[in-house]
N, C-alpha and C positions, 0 to 999 in steps of 0.2 A: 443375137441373144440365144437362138437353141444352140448353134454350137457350143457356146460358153455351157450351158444349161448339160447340153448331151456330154461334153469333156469333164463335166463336175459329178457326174455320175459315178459310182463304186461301179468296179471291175468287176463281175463273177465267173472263176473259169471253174467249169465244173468235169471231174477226169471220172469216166467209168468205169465199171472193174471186168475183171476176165471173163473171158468170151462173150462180152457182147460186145457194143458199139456205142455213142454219142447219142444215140434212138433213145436209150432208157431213160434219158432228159427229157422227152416229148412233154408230156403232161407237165413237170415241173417247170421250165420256160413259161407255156403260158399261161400260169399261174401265178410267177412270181412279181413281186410288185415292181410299178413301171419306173420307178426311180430307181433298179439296178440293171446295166447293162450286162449282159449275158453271154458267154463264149462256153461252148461246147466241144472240146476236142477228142479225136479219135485217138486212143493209143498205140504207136507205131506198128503195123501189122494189122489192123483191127478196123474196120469199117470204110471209111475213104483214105485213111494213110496207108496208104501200102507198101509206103517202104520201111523197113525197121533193121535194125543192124543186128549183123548175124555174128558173131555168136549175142543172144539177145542179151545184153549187159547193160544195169541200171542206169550207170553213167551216161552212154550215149543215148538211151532212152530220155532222160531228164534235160538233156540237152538238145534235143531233137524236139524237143515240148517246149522248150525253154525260149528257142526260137520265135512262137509264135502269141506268147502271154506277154501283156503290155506290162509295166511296172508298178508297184502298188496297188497287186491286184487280189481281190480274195481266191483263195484259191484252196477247193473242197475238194476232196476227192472220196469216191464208194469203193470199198474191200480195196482190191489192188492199187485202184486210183489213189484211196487215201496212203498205202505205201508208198506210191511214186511220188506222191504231191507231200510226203515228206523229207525225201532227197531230193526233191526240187526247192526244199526248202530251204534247206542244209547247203548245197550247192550256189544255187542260185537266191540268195537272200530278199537283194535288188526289188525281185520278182513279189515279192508275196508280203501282202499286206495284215490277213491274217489266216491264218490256216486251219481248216476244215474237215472233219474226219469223220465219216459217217462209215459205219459198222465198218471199221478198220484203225488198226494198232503199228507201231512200227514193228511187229513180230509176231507174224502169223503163227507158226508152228509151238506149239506149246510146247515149256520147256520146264523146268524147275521150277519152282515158286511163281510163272511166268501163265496164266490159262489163255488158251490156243487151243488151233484145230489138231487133232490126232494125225499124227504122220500116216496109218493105215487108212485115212478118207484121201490126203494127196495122192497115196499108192494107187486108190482104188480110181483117181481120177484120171489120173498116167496112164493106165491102162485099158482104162474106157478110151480115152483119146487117139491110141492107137487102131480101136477096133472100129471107132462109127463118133467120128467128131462131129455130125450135127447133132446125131441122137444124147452124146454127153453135154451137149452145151444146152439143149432141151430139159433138159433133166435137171440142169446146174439152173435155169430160170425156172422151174415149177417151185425148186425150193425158195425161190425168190420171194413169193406170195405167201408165205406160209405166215399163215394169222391175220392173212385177209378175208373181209366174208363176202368178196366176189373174187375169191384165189381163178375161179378158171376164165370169167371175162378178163381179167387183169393177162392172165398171161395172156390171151390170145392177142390179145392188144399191144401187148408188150411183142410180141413173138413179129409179128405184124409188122412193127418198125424196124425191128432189129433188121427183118428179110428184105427190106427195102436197101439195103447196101450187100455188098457180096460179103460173103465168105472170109471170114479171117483167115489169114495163112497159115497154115496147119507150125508150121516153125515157129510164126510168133505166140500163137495160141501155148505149145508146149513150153517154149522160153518164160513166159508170163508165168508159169503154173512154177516152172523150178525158182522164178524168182520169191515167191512164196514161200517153197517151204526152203529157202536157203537165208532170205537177207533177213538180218537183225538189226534194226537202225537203233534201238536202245537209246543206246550212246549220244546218237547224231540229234535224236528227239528229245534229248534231256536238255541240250544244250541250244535249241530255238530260242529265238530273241523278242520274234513276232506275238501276236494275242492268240493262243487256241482254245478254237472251239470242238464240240464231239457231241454228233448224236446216236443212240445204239437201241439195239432192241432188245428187252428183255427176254424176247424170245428164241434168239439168235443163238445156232447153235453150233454155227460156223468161228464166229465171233462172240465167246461168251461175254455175259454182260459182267460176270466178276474183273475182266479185265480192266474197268472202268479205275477200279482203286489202284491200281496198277498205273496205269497213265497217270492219276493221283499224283503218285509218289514220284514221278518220274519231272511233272509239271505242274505245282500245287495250285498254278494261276491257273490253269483250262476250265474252261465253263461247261459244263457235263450235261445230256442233257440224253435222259432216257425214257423210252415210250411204251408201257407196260405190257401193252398187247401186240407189239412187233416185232419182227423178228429178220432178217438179213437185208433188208432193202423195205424199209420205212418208206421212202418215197411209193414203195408201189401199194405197199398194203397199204396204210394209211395218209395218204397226199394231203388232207385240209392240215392235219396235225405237223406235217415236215416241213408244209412253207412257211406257215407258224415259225416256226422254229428258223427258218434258214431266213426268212425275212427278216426276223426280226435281232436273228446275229450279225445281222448285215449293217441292218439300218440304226440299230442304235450304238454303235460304233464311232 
């Protein structure tokens, strides 16, 4: 009877975004409710997967994940992660039951009619990256907290887990960063078959929240779901509010 019971459970694989690790799940795992089973994955390069394919290209990235996520499964992914976990959607169909976008868009880099990050902040991260890669990835999670009102125990906590896996590879760290401001999935996202969902922060300034109407047009089905006082990672500023939310895209499905 529990196996029946554990095999009838929804899937959750949840993909993290650049430079950290599978760690910035800690708190949402055990939080979230006991009828969804939970996978956390590193992105190739990035916490315990150490191997990632050089030159870093989505494809064999999404394949290399693709591996290890069982079928019909939800599958969420944060900033990068929800990029990946849109070619993995596209690709690999099979895979993903319904797909999850938490402050991320298939097109980071803002473009015409299109709101995005400014190409002079990727500039400015490429060459942080070059001079002192823990200090930039330091930096990339203080923004993390921004419109929390425990922003500095949050990060230290956060920072804390992250340092319990080594080092990202300095190759896949950079690879990850040009996948951003280079892929456009538009196209590939318009044309999803699955249910999507999206939650964002109004205060995100990484990921504006005007792109919300944008995904809109793009998929008039997605369920939108914005949270007034957050800003790039919702999970950390405000946790009771995100599993709200992630719970309950889950389970009433």
């Amino acid at each position: 009877m529990n196996k029946t019971s554990t095999s009838q459970k929804p899937t959750l694989v949840l993909l993290h975004g650049w430079g950290v690790n599978q760690a910035v799940w800690q708190a949402t795992t055990t939080a979230i409710a006991k009828e969804v089973k939970v996978i956390t994955l590193d992105l190739p390069g990035f916490g315990a997967e150490r191997q990632f394919p050089q030159p870093y290209q989505l494809a064999q990235i999404v394949d290399q994940l693709a591996a290890k996520i069982p079928e019909k499964s939800y599958v969420y992914g944060w900033s990068l992660g929800g990029l990946i976990a849109i070619a993995l959607a596209d690709r690999h169909p099979e895979k993903v039951k319904q797909l999850g976008l938490i402050a991320a868009t298939p097109c980071f880099l803002a473009q015409e009619n299109w709101p995005g990050m400014a190409e002079t902040v990727l500039q400015q991260f490429a060459v942080a990256l070059s001079k002192n890669l823990p200090q930039t990835i330091e930096r990339f999670l203080a923004i993390q907290a921004l419109g929390s009102h425990s922003a500095r125990t949050d990060i230290k906590a956060l920072k804390q887990a992250i340092l319990a896996f080594a080092q990202p590879e300095p190759a896949a760290v950079s690879g990850a960063l040009d996948l951003l401001s280079s892929i456009d999935l538009r196209q590939a996202f318009k044309q999803l078959k699955m249910p999507l969902v999206g939650c964002f922060g109004r205060l995100d300034s990484l990921v504006p929240v005007a792109v919300t109407e944008q995904l809109r047009q793009l998929q008039p089905q997605m369920a939108l779901t914005t949270l007034a006082h957050a800003s790039h990672a919702p999970f950390i500023s405000h946790p009771e509010q995100f599993i709200t939310w992630l719970n309950d895209s889950i389970l009433r499905t």
